[in-house]
PDB file of N, CA, C and O in Angstrom:
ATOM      1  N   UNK A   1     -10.724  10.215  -1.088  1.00  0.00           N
ATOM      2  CA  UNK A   1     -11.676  10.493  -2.150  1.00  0.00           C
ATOM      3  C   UNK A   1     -11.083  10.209  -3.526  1.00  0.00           C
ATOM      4  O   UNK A   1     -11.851  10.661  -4.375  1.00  0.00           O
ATOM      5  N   UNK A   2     -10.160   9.714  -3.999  1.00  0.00           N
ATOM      6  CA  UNK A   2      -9.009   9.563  -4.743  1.00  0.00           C
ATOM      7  C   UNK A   2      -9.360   8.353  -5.310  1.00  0.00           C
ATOM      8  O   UNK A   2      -9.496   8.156  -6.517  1.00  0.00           O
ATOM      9  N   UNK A   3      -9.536   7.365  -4.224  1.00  0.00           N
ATOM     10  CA  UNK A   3      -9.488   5.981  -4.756  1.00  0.00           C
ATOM     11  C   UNK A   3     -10.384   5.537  -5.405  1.00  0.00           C
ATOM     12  O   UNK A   3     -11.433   5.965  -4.924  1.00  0.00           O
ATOM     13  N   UNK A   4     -10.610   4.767  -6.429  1.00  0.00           N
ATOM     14  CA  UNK A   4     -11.319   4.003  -7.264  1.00  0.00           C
ATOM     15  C   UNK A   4     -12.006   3.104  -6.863  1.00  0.00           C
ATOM     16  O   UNK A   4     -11.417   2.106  -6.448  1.00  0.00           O
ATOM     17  N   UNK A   5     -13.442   3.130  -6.842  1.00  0.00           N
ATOM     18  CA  UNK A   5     -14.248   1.982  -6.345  1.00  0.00           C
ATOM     19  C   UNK A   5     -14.462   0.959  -7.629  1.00  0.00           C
ATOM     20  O   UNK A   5     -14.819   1.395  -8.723  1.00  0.00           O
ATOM     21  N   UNK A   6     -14.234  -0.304  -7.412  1.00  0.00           N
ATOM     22  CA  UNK A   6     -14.417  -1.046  -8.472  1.00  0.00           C
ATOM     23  C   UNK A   6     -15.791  -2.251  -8.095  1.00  0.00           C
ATOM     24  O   UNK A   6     -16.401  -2.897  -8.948  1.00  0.00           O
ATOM     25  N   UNK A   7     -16.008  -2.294  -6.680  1.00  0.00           N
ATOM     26  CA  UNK A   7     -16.629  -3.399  -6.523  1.00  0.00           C
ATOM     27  C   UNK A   7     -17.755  -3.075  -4.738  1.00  0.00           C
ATOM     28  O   UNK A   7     -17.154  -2.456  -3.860  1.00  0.00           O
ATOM     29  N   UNK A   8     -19.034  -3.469  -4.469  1.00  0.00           N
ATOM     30  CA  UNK A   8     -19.493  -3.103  -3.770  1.00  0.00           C
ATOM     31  C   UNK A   8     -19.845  -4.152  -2.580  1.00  0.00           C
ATOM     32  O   UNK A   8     -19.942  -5.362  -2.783  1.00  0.00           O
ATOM     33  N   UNK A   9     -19.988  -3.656  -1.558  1.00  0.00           N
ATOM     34  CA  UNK A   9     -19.749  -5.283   0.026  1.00  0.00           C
ATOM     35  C   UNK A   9     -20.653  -4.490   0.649  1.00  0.00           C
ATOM     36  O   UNK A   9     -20.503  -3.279   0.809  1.00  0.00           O
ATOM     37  N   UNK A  10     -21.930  -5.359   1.138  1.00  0.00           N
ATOM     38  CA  UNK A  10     -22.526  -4.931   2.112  1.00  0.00           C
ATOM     39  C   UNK A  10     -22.907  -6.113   3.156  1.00  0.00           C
ATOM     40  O   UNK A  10     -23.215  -7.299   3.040  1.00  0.00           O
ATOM     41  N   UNK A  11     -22.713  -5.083   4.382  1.00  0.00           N
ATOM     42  CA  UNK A  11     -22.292  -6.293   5.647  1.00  0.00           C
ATOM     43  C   UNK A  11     -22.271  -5.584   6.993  1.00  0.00           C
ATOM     44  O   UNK A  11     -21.944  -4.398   7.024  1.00  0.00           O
ATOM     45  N   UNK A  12     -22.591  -6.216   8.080  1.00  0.00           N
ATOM     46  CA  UNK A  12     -22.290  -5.191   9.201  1.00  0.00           C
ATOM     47  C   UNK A  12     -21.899  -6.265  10.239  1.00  0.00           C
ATOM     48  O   UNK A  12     -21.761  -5.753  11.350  1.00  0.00           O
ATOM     49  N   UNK A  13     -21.642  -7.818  10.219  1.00  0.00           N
ATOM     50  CA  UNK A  13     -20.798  -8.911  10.371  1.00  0.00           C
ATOM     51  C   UNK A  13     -19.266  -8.632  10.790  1.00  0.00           C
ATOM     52  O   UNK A  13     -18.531  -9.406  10.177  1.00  0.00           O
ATOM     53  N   UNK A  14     -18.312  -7.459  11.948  1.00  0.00           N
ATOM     54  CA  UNK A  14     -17.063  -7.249  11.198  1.00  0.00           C
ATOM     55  C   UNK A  14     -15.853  -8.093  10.910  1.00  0.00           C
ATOM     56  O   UNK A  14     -14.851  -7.696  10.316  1.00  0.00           O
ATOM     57  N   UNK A  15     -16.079  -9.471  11.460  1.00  0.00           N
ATOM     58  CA  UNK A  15     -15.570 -10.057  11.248  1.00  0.00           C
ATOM     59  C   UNK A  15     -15.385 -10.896   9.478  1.00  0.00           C
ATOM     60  O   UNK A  15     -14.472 -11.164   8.697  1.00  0.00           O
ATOM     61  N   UNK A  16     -17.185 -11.073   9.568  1.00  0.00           N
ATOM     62  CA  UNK A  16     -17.143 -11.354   8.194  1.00  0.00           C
ATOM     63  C   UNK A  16     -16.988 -10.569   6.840  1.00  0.00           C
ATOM     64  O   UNK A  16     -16.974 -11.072   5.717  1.00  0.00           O
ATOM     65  N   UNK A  17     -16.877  -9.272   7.158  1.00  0.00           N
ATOM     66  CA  UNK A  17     -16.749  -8.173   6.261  1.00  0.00           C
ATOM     67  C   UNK A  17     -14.999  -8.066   5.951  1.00  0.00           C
ATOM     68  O   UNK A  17     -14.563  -7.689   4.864  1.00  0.00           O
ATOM     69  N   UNK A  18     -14.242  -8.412   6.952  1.00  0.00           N
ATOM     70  CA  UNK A  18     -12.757  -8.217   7.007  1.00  0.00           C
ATOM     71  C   UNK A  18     -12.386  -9.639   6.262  1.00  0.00           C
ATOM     72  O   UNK A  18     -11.318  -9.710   5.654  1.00  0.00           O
ATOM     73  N   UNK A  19     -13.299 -10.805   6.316  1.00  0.00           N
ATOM     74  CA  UNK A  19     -12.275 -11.912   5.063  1.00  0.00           C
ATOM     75  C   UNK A  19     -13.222 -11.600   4.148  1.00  0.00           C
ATOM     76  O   UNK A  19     -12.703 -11.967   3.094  1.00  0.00           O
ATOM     77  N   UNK A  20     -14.381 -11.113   3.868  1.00  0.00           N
ATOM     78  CA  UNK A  20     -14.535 -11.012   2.179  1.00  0.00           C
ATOM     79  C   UNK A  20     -15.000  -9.828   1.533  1.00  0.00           C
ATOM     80  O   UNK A  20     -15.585  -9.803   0.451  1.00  0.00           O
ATOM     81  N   UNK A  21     -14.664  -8.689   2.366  1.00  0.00           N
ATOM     82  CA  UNK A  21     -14.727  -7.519   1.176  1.00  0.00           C
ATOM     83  C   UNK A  21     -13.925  -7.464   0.100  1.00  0.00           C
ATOM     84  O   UNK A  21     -12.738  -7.139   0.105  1.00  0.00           O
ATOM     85  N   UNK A  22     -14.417  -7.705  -0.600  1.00  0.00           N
ATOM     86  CA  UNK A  22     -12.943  -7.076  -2.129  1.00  0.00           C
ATOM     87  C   UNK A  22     -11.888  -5.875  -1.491  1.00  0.00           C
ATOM     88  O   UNK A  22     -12.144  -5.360  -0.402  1.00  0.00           O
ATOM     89  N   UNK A  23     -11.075  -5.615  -2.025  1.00  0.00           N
ATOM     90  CA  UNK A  23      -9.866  -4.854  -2.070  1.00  0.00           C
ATOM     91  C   UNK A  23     -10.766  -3.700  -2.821  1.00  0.00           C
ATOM     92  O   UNK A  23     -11.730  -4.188  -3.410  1.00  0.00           O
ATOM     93  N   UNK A  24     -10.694  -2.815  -2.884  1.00  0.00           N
ATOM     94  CA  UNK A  24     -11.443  -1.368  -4.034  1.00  0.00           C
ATOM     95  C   UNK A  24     -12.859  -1.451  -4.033  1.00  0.00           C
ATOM     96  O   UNK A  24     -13.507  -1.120  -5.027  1.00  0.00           O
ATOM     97  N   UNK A  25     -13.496  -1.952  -2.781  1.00  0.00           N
ATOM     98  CA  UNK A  25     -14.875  -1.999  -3.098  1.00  0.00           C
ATOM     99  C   UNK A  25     -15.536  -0.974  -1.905  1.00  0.00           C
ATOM    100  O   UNK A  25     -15.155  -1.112  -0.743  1.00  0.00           O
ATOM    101  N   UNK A  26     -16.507   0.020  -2.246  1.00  0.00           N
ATOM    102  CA  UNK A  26     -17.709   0.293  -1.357  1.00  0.00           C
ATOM    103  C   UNK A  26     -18.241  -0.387  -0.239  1.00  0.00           C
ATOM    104  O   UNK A  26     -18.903  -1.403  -0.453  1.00  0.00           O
ATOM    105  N   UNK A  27     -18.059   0.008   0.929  1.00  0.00           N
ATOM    106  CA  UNK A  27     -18.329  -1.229   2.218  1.00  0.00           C
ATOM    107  C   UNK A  27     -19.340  -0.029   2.709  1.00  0.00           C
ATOM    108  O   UNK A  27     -19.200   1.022   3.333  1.00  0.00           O
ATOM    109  N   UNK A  28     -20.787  -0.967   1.903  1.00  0.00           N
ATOM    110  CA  UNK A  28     -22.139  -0.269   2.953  1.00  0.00           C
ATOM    111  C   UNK A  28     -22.366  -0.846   4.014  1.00  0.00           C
ATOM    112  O   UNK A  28     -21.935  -1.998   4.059  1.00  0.00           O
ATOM    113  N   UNK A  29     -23.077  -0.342   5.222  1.00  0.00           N
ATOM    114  CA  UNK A  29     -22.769  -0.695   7.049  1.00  0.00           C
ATOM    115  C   UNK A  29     -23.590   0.243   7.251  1.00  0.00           C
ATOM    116  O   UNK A  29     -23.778   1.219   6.525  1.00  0.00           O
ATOM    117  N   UNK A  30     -24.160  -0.044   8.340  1.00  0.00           N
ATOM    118  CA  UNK A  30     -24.516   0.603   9.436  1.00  0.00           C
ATOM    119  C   UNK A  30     -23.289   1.170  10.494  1.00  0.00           C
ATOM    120  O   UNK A  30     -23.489   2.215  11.113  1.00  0.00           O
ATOM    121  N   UNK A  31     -22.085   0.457  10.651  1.00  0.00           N
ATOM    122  CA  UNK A  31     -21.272   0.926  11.448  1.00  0.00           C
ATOM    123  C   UNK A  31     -20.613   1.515  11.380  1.00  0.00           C
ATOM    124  O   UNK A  31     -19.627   1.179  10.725  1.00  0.00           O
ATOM    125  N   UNK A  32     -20.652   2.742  11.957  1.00  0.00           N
ATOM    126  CA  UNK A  32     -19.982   3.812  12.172  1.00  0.00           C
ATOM    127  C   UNK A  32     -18.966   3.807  13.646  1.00  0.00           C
ATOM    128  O   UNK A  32     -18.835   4.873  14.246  1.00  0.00           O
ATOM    129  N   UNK A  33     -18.515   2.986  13.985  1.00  0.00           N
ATOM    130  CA  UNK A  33     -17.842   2.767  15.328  1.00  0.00           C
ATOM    131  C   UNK A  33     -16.278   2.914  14.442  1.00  0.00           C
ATOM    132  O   UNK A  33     -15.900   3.295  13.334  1.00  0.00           O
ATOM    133  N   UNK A  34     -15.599   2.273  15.879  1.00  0.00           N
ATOM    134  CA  UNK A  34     -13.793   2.767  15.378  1.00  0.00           C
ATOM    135  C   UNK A  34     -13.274   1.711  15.140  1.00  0.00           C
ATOM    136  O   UNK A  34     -12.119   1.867  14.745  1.00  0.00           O
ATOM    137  N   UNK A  35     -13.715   0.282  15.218  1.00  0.00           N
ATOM    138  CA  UNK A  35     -13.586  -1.587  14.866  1.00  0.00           C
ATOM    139  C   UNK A  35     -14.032  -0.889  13.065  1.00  0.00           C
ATOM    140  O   UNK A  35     -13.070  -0.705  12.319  1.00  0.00           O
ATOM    141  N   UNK A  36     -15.127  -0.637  12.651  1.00  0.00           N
ATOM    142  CA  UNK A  36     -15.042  -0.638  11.338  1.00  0.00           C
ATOM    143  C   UNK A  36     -14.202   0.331  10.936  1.00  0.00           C
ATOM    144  O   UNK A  36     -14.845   0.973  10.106  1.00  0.00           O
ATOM    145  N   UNK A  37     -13.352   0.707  11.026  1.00  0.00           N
ATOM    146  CA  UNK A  37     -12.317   1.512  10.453  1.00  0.00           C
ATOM    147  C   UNK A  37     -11.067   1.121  10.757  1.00  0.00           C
ATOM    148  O   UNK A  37     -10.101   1.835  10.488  1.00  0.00           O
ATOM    149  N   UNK A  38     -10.962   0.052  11.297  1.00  0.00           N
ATOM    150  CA  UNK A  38      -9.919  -0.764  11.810  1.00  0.00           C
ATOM    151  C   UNK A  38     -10.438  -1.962  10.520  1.00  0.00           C
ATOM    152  O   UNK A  38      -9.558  -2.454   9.813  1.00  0.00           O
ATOM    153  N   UNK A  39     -11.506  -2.247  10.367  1.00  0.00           N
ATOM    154  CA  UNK A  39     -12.027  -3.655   9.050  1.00  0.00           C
ATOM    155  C   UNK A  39     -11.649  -2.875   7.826  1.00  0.00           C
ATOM    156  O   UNK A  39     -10.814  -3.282   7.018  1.00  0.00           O
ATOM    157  N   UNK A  40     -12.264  -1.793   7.724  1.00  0.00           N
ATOM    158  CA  UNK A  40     -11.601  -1.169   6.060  1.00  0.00           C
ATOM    159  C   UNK A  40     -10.676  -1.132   6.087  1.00  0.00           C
ATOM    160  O   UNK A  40     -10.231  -1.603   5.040  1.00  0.00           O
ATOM    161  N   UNK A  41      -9.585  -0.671   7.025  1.00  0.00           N
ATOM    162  CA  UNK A  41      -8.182  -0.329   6.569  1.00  0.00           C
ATOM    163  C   UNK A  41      -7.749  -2.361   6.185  1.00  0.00           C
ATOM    164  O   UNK A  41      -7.240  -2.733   5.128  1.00  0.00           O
ATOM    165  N   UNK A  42      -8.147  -3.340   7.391  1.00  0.00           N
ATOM    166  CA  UNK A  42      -7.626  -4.423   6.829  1.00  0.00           C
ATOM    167  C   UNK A  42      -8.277  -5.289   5.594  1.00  0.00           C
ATOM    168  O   UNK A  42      -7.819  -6.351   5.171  1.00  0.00           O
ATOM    169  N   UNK A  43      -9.566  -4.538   5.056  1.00  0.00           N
ATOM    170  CA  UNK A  43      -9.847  -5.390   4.414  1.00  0.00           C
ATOM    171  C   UNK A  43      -9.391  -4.521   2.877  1.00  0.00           C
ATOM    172  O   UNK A  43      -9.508  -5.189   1.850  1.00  0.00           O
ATOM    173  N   UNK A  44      -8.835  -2.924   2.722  1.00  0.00           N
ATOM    174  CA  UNK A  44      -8.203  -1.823   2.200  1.00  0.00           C
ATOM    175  C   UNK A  44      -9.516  -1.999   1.197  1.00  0.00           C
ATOM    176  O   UNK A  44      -9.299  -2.339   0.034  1.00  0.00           O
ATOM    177  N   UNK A  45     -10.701  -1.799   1.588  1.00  0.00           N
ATOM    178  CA  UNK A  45     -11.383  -1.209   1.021  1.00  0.00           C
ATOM    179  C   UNK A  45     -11.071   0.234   0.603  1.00  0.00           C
ATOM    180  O   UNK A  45     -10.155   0.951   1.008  1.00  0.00           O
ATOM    181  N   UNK A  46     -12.262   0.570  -0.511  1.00  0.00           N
ATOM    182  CA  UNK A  46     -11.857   2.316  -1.015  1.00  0.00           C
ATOM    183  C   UNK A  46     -12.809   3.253  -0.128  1.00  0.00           C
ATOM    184  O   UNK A  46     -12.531   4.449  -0.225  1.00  0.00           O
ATOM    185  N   UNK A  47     -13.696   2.990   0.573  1.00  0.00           N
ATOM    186  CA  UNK A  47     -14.251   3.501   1.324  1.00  0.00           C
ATOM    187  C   UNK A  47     -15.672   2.964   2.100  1.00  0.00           C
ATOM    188  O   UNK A  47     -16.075   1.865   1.719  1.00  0.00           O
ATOM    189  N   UNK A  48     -16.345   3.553   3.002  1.00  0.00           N
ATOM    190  CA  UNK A  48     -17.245   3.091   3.866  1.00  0.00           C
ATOM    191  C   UNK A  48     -18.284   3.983   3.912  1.00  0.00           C
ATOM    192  O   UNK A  48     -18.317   4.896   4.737  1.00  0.00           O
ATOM    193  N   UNK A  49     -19.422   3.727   2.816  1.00  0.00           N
ATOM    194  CA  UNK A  49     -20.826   4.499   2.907  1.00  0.00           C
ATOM    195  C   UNK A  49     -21.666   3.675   4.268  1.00  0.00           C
ATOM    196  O   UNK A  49     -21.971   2.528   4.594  1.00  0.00           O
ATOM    197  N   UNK A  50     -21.809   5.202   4.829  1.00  0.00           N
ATOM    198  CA  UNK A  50     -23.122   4.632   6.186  1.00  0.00           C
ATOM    199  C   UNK A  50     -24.487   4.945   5.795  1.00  0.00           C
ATOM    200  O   UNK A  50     -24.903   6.088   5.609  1.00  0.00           O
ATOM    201  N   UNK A  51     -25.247   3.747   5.667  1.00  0.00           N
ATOM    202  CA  UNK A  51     -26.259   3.439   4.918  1.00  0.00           C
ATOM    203  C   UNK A  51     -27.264   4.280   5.914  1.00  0.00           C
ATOM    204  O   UNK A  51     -26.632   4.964   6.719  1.00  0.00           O
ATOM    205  N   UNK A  52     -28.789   4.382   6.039  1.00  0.00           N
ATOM    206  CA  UNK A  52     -29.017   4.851   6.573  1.00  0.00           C
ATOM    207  C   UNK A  52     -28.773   5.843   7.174  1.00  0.00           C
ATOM    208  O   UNK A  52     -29.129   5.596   8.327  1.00  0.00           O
ATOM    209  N   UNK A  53     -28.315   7.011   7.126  1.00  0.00           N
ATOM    210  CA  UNK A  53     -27.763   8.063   7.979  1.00  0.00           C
ATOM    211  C   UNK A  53     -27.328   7.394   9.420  1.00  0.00           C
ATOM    212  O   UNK A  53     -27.548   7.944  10.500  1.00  0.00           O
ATOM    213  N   UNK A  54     -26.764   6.291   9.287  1.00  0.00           N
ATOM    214  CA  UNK A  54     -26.112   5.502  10.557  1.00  0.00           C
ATOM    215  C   UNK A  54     -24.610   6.756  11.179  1.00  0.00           C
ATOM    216  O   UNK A  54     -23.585   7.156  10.627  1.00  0.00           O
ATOM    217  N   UNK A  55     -25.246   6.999  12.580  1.00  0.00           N
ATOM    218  CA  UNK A  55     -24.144   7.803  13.044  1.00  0.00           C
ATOM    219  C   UNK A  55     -22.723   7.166  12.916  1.00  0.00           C
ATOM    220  O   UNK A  55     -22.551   5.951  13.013  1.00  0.00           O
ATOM    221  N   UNK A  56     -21.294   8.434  12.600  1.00  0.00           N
ATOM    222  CA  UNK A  56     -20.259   8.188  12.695  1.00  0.00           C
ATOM    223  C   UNK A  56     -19.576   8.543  14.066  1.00  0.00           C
ATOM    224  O   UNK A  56     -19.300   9.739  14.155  1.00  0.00           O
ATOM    225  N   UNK A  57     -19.246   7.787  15.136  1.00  0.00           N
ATOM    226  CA  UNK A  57     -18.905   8.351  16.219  1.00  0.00           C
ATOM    227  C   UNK A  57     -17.332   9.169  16.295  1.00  0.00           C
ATOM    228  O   UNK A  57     -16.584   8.963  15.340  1.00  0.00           O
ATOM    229  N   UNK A  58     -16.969   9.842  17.120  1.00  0.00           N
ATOM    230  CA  UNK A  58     -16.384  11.114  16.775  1.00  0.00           C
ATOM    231  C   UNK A  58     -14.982  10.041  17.241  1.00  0.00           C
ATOM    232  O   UNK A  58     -14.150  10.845  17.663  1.00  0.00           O
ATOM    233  N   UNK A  59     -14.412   8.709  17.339  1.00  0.00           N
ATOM    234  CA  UNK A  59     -13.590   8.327  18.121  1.00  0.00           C
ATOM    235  C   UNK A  59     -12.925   7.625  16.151  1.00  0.00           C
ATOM    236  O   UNK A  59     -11.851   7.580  15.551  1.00  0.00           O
ATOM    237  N   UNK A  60     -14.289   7.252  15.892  1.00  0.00           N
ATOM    238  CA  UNK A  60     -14.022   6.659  14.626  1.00  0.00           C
ATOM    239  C   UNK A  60     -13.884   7.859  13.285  1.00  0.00           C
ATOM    240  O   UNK A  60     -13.224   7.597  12.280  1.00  0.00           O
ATOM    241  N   UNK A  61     -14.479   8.935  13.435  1.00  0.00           N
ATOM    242  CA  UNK A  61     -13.965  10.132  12.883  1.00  0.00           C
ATOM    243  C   UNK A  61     -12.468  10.151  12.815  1.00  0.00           C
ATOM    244  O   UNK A  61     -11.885   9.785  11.794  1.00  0.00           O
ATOM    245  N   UNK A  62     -11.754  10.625  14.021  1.00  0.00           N
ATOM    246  CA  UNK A  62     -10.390  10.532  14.550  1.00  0.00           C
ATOM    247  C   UNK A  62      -9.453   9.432  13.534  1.00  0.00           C
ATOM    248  O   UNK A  62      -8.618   9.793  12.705  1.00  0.00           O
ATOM    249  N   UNK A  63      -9.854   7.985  13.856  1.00  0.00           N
ATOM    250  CA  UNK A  63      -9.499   7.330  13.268  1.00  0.00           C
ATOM    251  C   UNK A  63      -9.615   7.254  12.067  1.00  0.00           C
ATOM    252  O   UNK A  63      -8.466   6.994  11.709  1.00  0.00           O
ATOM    253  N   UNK A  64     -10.307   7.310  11.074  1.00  0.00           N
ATOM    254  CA  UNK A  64     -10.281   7.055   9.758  1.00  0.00           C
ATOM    255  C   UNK A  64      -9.814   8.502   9.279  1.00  0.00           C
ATOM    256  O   UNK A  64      -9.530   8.534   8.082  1.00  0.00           O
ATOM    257  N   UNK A  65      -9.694   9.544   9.875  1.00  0.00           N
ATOM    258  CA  UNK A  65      -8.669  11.021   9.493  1.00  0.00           C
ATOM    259  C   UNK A  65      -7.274  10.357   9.504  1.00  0.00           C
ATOM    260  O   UNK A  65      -6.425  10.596   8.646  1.00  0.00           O
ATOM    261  N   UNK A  66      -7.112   9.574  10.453  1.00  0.00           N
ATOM    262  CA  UNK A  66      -5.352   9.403  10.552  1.00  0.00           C
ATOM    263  C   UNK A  66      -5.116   8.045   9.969  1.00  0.00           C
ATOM    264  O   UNK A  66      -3.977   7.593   9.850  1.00  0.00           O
ATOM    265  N   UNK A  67      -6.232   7.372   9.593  1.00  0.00           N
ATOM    266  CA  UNK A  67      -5.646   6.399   8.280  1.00  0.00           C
ATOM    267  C   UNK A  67      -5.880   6.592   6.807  1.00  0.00           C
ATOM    268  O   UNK A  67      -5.488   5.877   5.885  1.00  0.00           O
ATOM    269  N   UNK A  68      -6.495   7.541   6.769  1.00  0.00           N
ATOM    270  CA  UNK A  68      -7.328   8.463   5.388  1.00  0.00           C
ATOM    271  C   UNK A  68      -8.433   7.412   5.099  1.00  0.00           C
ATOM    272  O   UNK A  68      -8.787   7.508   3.924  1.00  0.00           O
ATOM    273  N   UNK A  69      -9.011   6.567   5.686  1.00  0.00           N
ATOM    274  CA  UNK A  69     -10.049   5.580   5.341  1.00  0.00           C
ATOM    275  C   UNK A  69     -11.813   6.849   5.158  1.00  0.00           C
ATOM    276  O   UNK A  69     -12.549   7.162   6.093  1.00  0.00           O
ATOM    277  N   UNK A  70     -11.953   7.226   3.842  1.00  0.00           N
ATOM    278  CA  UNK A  70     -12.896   7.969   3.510  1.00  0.00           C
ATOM    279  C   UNK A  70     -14.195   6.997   3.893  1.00  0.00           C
ATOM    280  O   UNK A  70     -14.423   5.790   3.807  1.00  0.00           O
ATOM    281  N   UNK A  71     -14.991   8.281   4.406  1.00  0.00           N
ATOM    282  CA  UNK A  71     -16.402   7.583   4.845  1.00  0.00           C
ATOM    283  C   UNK A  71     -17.484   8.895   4.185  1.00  0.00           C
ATOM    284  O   UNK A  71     -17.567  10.123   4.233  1.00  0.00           O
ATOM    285  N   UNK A  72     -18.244   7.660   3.531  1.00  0.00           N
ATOM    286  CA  UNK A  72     -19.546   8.745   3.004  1.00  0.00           C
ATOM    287  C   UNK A  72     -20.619   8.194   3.553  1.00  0.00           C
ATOM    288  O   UNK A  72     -20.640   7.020   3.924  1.00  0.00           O
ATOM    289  N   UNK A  73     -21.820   9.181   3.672  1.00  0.00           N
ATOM    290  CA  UNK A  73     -22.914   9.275   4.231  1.00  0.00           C
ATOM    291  C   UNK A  73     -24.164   9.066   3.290  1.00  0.00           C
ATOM    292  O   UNK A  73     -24.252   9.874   2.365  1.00  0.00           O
ATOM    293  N   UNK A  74     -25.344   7.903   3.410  1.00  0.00           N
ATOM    294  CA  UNK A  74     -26.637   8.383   2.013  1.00  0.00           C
ATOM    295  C   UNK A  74     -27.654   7.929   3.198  1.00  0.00           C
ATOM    296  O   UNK A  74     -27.303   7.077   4.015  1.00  0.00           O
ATOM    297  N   UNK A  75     -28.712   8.438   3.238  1.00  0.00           N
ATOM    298  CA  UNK A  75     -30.260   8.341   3.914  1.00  0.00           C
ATOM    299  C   UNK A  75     -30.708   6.639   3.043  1.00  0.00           C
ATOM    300  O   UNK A  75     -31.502   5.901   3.626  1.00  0.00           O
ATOM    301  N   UNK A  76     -30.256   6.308   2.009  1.00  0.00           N
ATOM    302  CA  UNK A  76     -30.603   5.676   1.850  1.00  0.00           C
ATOM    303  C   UNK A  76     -30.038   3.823   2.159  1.00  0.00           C
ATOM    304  O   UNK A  76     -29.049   3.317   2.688  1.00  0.00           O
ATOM    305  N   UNK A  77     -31.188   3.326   1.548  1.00  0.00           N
ATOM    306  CA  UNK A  77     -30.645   1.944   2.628  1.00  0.00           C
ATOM    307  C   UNK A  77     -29.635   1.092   1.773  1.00  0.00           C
ATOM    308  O   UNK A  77     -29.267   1.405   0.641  1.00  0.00           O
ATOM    309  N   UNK A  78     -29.357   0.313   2.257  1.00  0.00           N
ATOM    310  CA  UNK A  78     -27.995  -0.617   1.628  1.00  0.00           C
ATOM    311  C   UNK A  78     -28.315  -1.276   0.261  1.00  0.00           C
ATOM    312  O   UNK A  78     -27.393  -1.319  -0.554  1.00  0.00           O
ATOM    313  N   UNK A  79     -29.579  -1.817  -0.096  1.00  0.00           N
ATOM    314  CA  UNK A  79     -30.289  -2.448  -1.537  1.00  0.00           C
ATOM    315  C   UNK A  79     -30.090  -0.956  -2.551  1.00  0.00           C
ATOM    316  O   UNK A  79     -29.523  -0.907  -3.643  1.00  0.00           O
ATOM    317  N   UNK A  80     -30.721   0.146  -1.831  1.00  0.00           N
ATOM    318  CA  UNK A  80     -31.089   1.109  -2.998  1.00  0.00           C
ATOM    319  C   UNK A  80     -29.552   1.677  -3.412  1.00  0.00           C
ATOM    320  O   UNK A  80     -29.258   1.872  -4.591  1.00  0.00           O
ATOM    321  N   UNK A  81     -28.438   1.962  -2.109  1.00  0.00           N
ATOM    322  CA  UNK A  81     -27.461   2.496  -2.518  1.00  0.00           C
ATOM    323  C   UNK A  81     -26.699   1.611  -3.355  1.00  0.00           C
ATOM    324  O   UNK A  81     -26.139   2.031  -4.367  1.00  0.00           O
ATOM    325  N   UNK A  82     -26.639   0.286  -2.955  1.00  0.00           N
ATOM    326  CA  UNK A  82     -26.621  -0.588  -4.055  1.00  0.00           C
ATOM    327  C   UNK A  82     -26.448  -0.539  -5.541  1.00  0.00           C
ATOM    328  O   UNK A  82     -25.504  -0.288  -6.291  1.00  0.00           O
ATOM    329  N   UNK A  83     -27.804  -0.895  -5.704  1.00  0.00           N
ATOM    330  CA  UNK A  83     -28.438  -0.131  -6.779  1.00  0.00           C
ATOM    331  C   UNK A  83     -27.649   0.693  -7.929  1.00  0.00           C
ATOM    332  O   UNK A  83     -27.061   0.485  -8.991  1.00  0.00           O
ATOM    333  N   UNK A  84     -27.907   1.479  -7.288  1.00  0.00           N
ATOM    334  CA  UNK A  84     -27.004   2.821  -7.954  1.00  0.00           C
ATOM    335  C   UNK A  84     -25.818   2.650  -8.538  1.00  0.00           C
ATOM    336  O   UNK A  84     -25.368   2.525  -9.677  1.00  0.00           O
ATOM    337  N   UNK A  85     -25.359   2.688  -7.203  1.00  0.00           N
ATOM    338  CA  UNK A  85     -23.195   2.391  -6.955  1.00  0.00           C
ATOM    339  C   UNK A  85     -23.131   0.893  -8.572  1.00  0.00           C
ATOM    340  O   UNK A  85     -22.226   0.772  -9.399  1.00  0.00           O
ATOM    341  N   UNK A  86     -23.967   0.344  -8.499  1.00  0.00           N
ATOM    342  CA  UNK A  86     -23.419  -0.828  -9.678  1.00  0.00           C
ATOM    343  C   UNK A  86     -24.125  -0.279 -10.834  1.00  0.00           C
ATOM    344  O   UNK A  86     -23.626  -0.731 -11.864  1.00  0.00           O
ATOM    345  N   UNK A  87     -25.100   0.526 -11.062  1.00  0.00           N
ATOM    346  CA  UNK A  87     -25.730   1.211 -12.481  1.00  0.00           C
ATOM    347  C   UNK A  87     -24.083   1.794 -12.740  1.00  0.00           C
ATOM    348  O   UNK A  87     -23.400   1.335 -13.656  1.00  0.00           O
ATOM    349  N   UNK A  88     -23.495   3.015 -11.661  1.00  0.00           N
ATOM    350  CA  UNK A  88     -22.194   3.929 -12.035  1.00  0.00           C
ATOM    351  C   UNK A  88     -21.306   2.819 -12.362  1.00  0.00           C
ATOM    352  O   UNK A  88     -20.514   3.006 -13.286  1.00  0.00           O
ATOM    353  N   UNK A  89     -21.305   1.926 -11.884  1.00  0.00           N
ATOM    354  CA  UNK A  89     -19.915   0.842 -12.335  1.00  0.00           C
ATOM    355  C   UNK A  89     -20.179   0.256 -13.429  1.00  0.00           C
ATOM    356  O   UNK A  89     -19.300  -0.168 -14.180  1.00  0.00           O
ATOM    357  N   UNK A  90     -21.188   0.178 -13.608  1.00  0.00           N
ATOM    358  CA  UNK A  90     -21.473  -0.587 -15.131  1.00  0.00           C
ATOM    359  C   UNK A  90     -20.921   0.611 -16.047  1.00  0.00           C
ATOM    360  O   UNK A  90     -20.257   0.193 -16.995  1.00  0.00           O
ATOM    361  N   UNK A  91     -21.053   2.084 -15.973  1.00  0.00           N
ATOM    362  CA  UNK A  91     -20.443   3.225 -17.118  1.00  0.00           C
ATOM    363  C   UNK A  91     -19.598   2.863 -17.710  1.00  0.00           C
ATOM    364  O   UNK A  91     -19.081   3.591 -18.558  1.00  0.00           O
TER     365      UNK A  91
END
């Protein structure tokens, strides 16, 4: 919760999410599995909002506790959280 988001990636591709997320950016997804927490740590994103209230499975819980890879949760969808996340970055 520490880290600084500077830049926002939305993608659920994990291959293609791991060569072009920015470094410090917001990675919105649907995936909540234990492969995307294996893509943030290599792509060292600052964290992984699950768009949609997309479940986090309890294997990928585990995992992103023991790499500290923070995951947040919004009901809302990937355009609107969007949205937002770049209004706060523009501050």
């Amino acid at each position: 919760m520490e880290r600084e988001i500077t830049d926002c990636y939305i993608g659920d591709l994990l291959s293609w999410v791991m060569g072009r997320a920015p470094e410090d950016s917001a990675w919105l997804t649907v995936m909540g599995n234990i492969n995307s927490i294996a893509v943030a740590t290599l792509a060292d994103v600052s964290c992984i909002v699950l768009v949609e209230n997309a479940a986090l499975d309890e294997n990928a819980r585990q995992k992103a506790e023991l790499h500290d890879v923070t995951i947040l949760l919004t009901p809302e969808n990937s355009y609107r959280f969007a949205v937002k996340l770049s209004a706060l970055l523009a501050e």
